[in-house]
C-alpha positions as CSV (number, residue, x, y, z in Angstrom):
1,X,0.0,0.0,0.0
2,X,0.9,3.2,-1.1
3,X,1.2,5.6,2.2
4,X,0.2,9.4,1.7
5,X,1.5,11.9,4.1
6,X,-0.2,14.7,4.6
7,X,1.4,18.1,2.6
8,X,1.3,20.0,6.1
9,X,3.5,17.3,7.5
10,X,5.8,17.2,4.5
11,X,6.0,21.0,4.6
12,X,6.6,21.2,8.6
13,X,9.8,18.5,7.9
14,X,11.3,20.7,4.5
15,X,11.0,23.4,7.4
16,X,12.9,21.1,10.3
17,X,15.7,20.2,7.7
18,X,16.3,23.9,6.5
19,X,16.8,25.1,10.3
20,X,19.2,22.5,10.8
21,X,21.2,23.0,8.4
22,X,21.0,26.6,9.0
23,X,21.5,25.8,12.7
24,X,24.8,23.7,11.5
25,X,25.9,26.5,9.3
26,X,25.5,29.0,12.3
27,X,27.3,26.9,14.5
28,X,30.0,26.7,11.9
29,X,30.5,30.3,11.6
30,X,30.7,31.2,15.0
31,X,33.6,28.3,15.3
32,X,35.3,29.3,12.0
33,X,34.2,32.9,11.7
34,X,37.8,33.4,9.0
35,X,36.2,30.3,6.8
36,X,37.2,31.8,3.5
37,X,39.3,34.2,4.4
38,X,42.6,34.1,3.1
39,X,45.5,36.3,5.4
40,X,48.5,37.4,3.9
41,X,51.3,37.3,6.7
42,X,54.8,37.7,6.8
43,X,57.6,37.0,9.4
44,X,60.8,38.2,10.4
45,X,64.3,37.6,8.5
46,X,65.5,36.8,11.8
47,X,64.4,32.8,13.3
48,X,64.4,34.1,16.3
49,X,60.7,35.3,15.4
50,X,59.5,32.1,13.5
51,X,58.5,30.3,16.3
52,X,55.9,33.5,18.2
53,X,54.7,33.8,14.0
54,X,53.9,29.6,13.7
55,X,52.0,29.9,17.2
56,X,49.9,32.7,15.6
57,X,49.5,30.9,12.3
58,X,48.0,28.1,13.6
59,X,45.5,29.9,15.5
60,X,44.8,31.8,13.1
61,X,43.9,28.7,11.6
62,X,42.0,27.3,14.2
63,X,39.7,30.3,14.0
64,X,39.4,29.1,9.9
65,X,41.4,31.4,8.4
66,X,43.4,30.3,5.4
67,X,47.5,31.5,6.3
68,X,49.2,32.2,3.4
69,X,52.8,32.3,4.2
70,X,53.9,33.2,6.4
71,X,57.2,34.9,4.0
72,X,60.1,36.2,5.2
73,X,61.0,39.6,4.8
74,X,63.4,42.4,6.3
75,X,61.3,45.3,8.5
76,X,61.5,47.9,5.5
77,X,59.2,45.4,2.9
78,X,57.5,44.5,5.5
79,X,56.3,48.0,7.1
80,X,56.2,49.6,3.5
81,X,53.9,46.2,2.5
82,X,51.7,46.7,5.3
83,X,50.9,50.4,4.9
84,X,49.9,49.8,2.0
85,X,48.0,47.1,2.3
86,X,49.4,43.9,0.4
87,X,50.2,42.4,3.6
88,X,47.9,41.8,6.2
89,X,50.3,41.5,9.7
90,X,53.1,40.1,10.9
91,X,53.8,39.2,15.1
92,X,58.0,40.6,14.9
93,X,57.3,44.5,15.3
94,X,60.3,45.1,18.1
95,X,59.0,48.8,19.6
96,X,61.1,51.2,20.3
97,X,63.8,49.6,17.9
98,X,61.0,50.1,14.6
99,X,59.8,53.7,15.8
100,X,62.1,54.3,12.4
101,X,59.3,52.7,10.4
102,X,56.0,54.0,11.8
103,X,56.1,57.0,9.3
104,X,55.7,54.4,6.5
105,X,53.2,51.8,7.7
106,X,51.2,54.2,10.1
107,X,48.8,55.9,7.7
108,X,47.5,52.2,6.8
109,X,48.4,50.1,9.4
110,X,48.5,49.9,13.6
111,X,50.4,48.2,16.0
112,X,47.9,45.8,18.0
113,X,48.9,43.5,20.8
114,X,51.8,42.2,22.8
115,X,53.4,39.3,21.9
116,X,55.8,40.1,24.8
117,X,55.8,43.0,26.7
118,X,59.5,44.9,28.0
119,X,61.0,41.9,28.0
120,X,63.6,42.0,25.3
121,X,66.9,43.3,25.9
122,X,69.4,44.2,23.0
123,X,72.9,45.5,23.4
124,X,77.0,44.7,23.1
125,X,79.1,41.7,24.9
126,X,82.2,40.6,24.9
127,X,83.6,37.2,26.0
128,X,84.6,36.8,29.5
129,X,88.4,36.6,29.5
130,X,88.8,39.0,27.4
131,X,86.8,41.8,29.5
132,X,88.8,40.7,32.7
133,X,91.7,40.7,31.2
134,X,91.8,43.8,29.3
135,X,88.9,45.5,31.9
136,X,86.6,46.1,29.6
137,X,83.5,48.0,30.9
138,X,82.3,49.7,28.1
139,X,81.9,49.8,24.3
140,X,84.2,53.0,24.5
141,X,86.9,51.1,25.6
142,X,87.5,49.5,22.2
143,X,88.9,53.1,21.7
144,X,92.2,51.8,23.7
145,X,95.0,50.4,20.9
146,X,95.7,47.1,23.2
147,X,92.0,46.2,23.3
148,X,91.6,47.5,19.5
149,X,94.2,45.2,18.3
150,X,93.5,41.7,20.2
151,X,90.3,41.9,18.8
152,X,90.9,42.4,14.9
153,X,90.6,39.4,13.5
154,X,90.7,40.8,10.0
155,X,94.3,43.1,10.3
156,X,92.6,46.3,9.4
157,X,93.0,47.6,12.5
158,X,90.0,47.8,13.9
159,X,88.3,45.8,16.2
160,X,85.6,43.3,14.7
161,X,81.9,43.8,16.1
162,X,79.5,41.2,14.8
163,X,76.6,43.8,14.5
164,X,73.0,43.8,12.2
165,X,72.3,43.3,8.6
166,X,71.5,46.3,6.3
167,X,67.6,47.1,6.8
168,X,67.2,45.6,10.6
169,X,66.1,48.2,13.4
170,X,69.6,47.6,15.3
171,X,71.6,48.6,12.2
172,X,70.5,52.4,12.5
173,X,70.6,52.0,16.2
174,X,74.3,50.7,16.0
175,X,75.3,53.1,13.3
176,X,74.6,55.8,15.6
177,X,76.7,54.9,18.2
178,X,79.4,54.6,16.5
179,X,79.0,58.3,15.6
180,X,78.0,59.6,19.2
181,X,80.8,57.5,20.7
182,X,83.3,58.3,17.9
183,X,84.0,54.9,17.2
184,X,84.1,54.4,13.0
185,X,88.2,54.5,13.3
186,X,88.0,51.8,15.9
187,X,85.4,49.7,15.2
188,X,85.2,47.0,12.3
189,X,81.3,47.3,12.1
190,X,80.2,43.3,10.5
191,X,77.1,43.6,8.3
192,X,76.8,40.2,7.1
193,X,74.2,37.5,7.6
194,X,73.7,37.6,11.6
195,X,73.6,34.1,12.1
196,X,76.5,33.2,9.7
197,X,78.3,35.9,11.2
198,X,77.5,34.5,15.1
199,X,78.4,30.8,13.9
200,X,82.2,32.8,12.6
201,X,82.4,34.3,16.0
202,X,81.2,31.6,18.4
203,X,83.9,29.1,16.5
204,X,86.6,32.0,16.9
205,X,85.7,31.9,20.8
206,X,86.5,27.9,21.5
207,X,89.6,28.9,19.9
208,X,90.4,31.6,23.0
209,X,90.2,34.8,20.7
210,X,88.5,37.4,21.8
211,X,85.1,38.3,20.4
212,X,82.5,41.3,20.5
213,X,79.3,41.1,19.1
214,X,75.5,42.6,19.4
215,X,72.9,40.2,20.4
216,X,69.1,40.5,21.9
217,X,66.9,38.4,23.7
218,X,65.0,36.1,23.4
219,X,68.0,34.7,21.1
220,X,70.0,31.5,21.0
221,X,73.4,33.5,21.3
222,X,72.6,33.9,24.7
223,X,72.4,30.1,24.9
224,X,75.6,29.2,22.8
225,X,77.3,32.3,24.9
226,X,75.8,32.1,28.5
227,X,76.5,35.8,29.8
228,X,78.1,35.6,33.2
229,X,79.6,32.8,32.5
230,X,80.8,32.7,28.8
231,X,80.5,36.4,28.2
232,X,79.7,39.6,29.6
233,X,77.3,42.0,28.6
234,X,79.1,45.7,28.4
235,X,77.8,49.4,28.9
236,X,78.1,52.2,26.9
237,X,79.6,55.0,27.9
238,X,76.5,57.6,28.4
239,X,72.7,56.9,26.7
240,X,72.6,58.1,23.2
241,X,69.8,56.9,21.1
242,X,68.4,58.0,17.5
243,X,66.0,60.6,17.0
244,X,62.9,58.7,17.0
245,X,64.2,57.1,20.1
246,X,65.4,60.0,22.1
247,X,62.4,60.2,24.6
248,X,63.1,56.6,25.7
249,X,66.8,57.6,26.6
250,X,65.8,57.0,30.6
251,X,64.9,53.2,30.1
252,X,68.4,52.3,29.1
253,X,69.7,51.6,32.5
254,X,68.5,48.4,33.9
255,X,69.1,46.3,37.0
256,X,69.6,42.8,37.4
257,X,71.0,42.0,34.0
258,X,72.4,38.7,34.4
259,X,76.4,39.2,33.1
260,X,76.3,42.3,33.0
261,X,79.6,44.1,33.8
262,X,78.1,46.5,36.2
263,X,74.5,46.7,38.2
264,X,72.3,48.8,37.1
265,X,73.6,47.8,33.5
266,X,73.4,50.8,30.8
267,X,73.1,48.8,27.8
268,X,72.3,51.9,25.5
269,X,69.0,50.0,24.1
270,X,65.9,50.3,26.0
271,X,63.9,47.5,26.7
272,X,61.8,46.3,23.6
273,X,58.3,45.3,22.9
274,X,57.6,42.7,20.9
275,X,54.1,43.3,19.4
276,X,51.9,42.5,16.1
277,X,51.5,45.1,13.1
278,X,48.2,44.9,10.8
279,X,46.5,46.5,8.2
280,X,43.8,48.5,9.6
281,X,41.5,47.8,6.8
282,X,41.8,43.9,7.8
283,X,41.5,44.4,11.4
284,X,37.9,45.9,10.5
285,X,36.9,43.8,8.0
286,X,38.2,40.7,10.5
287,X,37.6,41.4,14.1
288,X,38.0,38.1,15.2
289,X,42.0,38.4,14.3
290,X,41.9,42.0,15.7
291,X,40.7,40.4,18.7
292,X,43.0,37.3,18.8
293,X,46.1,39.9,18.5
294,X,45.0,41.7,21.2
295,X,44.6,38.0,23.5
296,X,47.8,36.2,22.8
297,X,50.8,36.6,24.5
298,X,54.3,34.0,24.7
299,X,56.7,34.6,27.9
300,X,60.1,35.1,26.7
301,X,61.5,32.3,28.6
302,X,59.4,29.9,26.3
303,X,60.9,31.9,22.8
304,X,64.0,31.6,24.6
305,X,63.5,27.5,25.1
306,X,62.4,27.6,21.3
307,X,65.5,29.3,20.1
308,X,68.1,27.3,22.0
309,X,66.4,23.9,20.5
310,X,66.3,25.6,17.4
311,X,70.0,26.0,17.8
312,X,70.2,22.5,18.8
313,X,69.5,21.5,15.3
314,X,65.5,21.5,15.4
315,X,65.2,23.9,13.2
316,X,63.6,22.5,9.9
317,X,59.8,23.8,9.0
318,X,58.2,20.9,10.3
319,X,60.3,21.4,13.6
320,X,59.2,25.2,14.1
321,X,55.4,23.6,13.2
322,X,55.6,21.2,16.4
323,X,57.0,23.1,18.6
324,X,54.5,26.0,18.2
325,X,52.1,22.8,17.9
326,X,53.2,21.4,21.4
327,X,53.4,25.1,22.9
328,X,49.5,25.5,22.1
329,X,49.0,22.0,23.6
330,X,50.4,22.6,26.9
331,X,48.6,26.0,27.2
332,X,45.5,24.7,26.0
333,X,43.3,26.0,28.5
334,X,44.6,29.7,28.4
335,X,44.3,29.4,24.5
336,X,40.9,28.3,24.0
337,X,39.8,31.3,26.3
338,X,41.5,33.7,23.7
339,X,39.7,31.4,20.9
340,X,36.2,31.9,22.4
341,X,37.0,36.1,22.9
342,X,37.6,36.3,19.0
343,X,34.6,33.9,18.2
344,X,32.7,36.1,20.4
345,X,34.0,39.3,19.1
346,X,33.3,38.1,15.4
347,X,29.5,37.6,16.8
């Protein structure tokens, strides 16, 4: 026998179905509220930064957005791609070091965020032996011809500073030291690759030479080099920043810098913030991501474990992919809470 439902009943189910599947759509949306969305993003030239940009990637990705990228580029693409809007963000902005940029990425894009806040130091050490033997205190010392000389490595007489790459916030910073200190006769200023040129020096210290170089942290030359015991981190003479810096010429002196040849320690850098930069259009077209910037933050000591296994040899794509991988695991609890503030702010 043929059974006839009633059109009503038929009707009434068409109607069940649809909200269903609108329900499941709904419920989609509010769990993958980037589904669709593709983000441009870029990273830092230095590795140091690849592991903080992977942990953002992949939430990024957990809200649904599609990553594309992240490529690597040195700050001036980078800040001159944002402003204009062919990138979307990047998690490396180091501020005060890239107050140099703001003029060219400001009128399109904003800084958002921490990714860690005051926590990274920058400035000038010099192995151990060397600074007791010769009493090195401070980057003006280098001035002396018995210092000067132990450390040229090269015979030009000057002494060799392993220092920052063309186009890298430290490279105008260190520049102008060497004019306010008077130091371009003296020092041998090393431009080069940074890691390449660390590997050269590290390898020049098991053989006893000396060695002076620029480093930050979070950074694996602080592992490689353990200041206090390895080498010593040196003051300048007096606080003498760059323009765009100037008003932060009171937060050079710190205390309690492991290594350090003196305490309070004048390193001549103030203390950096390591923070996202975005595209302002994509922050309002996506406030989920605006929101998810604005959540996430990674203690330095964990970049700090990341970089010395990365030194260790983990350091292949898929390494930097589990370790940001295994960093969101065992924070799980604290990152779902920033995953339901976007969802909810993409509501």
């Amino acid at each position: 026998m043929k059974m006839i439902y009633p059109r009503r009943s038929y009707m009434a189910g068409v109607a069940v179905a649809a909200l269903c599947s609108l329900s499941a759509h709904a419920v989609l949306a509010q769990e993958k509220p980037g589904e669709g969305v593709t983000i441009e993003m870029a990273r830092a030239s230095w590795d140091t930064g690849w592991f903080p940009a992977e942990i953002y990637k992949q939430l990024l990705e957990e809200l649904g957005y599609s990553v594309k990228g992240p490529i690597t580029l040195d700050n001036p693409a980078f800040y001159q791609a944002v402003g204009q809007g062919d990138l979307d963000l990047w998690v490396n902005g180091w501020f005060p070091l890239h107050n140099t940029y703001e003029e060219v990425f400001s009128q399109g894009a904003e800084k958002i965020g921490y990714v860690a806040e005051g926590g990274a130091l920058q400035g000038y050490l010099v192995d151990k032996k060397s600074a007791e033997q010769y009493g090195i205190e401070t980057i003006a010392d280098f001035k002396k011809e018995e210092i000067r000389t132990a450390f040229d490595r090269n015979g030009d007489g000057r002494a060799d500073l392993v220092a920052c790459p063309p186009g890298w916030g430290c490279e105008e910073v260190i520049e102008h030291h060497l004019d306010a200190y008077e130091l371009r006769e003296t020092l041998n200023s090393i431009k080069a690759g940074y890691a390449a040129s660390m590997a050269d020096a590290i390898a020049a210290h098991q053989q006893g030479e000396p060695i002076l170089f620029y480093t930050w942290t979070p950074n694996w030359t602080v592992d490689a080099l353990k200041p206090g015991e390895d080498v010593v981190w040196i003051e300048v003479p007096h606080t003498d920043l760059p323009e765009d810096q100037k008003e932060l010429e009171d937060a050079t002196t710190l205390s309690d810098v492991t290594g350090c040849v003196a305490d309070p320690c004048n390193l001549g850098f103030p203390a950096n913030d390591i923070r996202p930069v975005a595209s302002s259009a994509f922050l309002k077209e996506n406030p989920a991501v605006a929101a998810l910037l604005r959540e996430v933050t990674i203690p330095i000591g964990d970049i700090y474990a990341q970089n010395a296994e990365m030194n260790g040899g983990a350091d292949s794509p898929e390494d930097i992919a589990r370790q940001a991988s295994e960093w969101i695991e065992k924070n799980q609890d604290e990152v779902d809470a920033w995953l339901e503030r976007a969802r909810a702010a993409a509501g």
